[in-house]
Phi, psi and omega in degrees: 000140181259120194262158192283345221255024197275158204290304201296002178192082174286158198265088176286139178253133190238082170191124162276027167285111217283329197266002176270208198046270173350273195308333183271292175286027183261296188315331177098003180278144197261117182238120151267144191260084220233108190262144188301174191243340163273175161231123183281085225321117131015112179252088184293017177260008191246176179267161196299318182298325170279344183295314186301301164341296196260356166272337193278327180289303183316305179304315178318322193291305186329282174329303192294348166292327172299301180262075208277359200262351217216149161229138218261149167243142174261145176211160173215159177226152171223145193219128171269000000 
């Protein structure tokens, strides 16, 4: 089992949402706050749940280049 929360693999959150912080730290997780810096375009030929999906993969994959040593959480919100 892999712990996330180990010195040797810190947990980065790659998003600058105060209230995504938030919830990770209610939850006891030790997070560096490293929000990705492009933003990926919206693909309205897909459905809303894989489009949120593959921007939220994008940021991460951006971060895990910085800290590739680390495991990134990526997130994205939509409001329908």
């Amino acid at each position: 089992m892999v712990d996330l929360f180990s010195v040797e693999h810190p947990l980065i959150l790659a998003s600058g949402s105060p209230r995504r912080k938030e919830i990770c730290e209610m939850l006891g997780w030790k997070i560096t706050v490293c929000p990705a810096k492009t933003e990926k375009a919206w693909n309205a030929e897909i459905s809303e749940e894989q489009s949120v999906l593959e921007i939220a993969k994008a940021k991460a994959e951006e971060v895990f280049l910085q800290y590739p040593d680390s495991f990134v959480l990526g997130s994205d919100t939509v409001v329908l």
